[in-house]
C-alpha positions as CSV (number, residue, x, y, z in Angstrom):
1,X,-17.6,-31.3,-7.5
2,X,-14.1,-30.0,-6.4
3,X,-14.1,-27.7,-9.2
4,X,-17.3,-26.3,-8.4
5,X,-16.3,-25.8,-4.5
6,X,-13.2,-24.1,-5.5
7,X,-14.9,-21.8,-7.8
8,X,-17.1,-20.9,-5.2
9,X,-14.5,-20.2,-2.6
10,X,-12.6,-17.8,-5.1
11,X,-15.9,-16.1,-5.5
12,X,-16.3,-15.7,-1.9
13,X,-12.9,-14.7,-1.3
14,X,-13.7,-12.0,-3.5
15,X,-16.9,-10.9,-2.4
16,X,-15.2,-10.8,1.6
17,X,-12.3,-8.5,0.1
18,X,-14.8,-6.6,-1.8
19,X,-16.9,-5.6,1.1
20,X,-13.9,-5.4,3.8
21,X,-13.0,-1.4,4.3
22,X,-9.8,-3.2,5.3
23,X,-6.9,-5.4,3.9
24,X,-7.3,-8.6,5.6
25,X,-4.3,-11.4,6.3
26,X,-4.1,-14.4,4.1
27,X,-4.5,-16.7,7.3
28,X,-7.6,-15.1,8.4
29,X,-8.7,-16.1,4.8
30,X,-7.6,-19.2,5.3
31,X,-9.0,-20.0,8.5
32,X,-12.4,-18.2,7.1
33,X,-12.7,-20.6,4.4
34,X,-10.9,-23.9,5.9
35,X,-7.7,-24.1,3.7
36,X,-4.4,-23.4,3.9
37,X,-2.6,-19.9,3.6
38,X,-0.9,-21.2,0.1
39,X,-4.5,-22.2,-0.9
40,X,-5.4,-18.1,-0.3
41,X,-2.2,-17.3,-2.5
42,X,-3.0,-19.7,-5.5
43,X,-6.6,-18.2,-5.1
44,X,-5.5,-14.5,-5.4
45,X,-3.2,-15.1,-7.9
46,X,-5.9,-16.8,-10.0
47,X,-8.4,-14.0,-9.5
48,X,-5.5,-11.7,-10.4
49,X,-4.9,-13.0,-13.3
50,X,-8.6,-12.8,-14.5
51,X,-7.9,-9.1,-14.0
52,X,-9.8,-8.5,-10.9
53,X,-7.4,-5.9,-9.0
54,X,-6.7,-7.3,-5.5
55,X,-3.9,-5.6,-3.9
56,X,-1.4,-7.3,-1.7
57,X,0.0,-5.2,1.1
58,X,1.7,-5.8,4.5
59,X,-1.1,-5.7,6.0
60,X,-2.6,-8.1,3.8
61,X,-5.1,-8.6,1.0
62,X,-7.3,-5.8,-0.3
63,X,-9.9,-4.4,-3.2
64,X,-9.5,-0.8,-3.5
65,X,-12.6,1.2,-3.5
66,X,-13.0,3.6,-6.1
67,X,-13.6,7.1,-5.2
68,X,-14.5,9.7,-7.6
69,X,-14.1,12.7,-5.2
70,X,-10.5,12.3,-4.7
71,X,-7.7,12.9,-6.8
72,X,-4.2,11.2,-6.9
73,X,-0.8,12.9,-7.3
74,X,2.9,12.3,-7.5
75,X,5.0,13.4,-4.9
76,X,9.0,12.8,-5.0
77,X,10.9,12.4,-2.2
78,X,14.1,12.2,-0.4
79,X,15.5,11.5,3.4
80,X,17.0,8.6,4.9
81,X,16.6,7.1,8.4
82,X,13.3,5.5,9.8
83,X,12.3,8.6,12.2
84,X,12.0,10.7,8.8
85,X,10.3,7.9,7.3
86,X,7.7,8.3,9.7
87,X,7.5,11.8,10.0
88,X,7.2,11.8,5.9
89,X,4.2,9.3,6.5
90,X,2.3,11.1,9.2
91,X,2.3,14.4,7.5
92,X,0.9,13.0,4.4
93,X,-1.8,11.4,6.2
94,X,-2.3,14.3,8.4
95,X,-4.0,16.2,5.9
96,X,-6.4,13.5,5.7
97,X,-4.6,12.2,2.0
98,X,-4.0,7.8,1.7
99,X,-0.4,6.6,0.4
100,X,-1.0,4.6,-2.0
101,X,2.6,3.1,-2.7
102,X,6.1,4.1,-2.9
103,X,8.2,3.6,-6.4
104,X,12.6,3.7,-6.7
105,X,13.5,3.8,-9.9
106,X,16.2,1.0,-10.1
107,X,18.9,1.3,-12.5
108,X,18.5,-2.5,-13.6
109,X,15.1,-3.5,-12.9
110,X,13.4,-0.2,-14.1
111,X,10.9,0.8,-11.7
112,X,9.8,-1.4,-8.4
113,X,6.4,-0.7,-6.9
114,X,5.8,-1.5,-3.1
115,X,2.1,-1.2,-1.9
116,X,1.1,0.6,1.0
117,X,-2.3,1.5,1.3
118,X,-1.4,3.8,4.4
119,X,-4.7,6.2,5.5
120,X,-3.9,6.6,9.1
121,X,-1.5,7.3,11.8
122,X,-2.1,3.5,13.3
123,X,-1.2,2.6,9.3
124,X,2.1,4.6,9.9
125,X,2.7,3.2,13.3
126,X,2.1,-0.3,12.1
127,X,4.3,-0.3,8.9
128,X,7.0,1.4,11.2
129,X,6.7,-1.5,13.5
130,X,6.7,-4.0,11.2
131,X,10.1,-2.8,9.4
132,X,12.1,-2.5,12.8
133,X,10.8,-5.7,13.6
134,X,11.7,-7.8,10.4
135,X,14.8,-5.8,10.0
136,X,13.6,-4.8,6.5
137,X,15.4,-2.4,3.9
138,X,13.0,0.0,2.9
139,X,12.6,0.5,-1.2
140,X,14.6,3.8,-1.0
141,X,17.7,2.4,0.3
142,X,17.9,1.1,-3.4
143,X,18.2,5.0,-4.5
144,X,20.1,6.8,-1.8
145,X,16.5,8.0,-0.3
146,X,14.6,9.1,-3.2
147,X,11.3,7.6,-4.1
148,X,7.6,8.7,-5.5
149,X,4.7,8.5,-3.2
150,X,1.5,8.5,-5.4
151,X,-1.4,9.5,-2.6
152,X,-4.9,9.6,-3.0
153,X,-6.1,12.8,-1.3
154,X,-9.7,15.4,-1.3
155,X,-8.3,18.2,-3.3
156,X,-5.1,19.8,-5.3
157,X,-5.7,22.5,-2.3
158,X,-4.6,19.5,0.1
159,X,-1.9,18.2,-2.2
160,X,-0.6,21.9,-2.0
161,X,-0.3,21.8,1.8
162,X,1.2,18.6,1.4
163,X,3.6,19.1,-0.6
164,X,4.9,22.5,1.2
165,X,5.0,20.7,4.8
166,X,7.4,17.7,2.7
167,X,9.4,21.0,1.3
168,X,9.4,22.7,4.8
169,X,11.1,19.7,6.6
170,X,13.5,19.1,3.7
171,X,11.8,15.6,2.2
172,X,10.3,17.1,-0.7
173,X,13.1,16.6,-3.6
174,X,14.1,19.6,-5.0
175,X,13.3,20.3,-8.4
């Protein structure tokens, strides 16, 4: 009987990230289905591992949609303190384009992946928040600033633009 229950809760907990448009908290999870946050955790990492691809972010848990009229590029930067960091953010989103994550190549660990899922300026100003808050090192302290952004965005046209707003305010790393 327990079995079955928790079968069905990972099911639902799927079917709720499925149709959110949103990443939701594990504690709202939890609260949802009446079990603990480290419950949620176990649960994701199950369905995880049966190769469903939920994506954990800072702003929680999240099933990415697949869109077939967008593309996704790689764009390497470079800059330091947290106002560029949020300038950086906001222009990509600007052009109406989704971060998708950063990635620092790391001389031991090879490369480290940090999900962002960023697709708005209240996305920028959140993640902004929340790393003054915490106190956090961001990924590219790791590499003296640089770091890869892959983004999600309409078109190569809006890539272009992109890319040459990065270049203009000195972010986009030189090739």
């Amino acid at each position: 009987m327990i079995i079955l229950k928790t079968e069905k809760r990972r099911k639902n907990v799927l079917k709720r990230l499925k149709e959110s448009e949103n990443a939701i908290i594990g504690s709202k999870l939890a609260e949802e289905f009446e079990v603990s946050r480290q419950v949620i955790v176990q649960d994701i990492a199950l369905l995880r591992a049966k190769g469903e691809k939920i994506i954990a972010t800072s702003q929680g848990y999240l099933y990415p949609e697949s869109n077939k009229d967008t593309i996704q590029a790689t764009i390497a930067c470079k800059h330091g303190e947290s106002e560029e960091v949020q300038e950086e953010l906001m222009i990509i989103v600007s052009y109406g384009a989704k971060i998708i994550d950063v990635i620092v190549e790391h001389p031991i660990y090879g490369e480290l992946k940090g999900m962002l899922m960023i697709k708005t300026p209240a996305d920028v100003k959140k993640f902004i928040k929340n790393y003054r808050e915490n106190n956090a090192s961001l990924l590219a302290s790791l590499t003296d600033g640089v770091h890869l952004h892959t983004i999600e965005a309409l078109n190569e046209q809006v890539v272009k633009k992109i890319r040459e707003e990065l270049d203009e305010k000195g972010y986009l790393l030189e090739k």
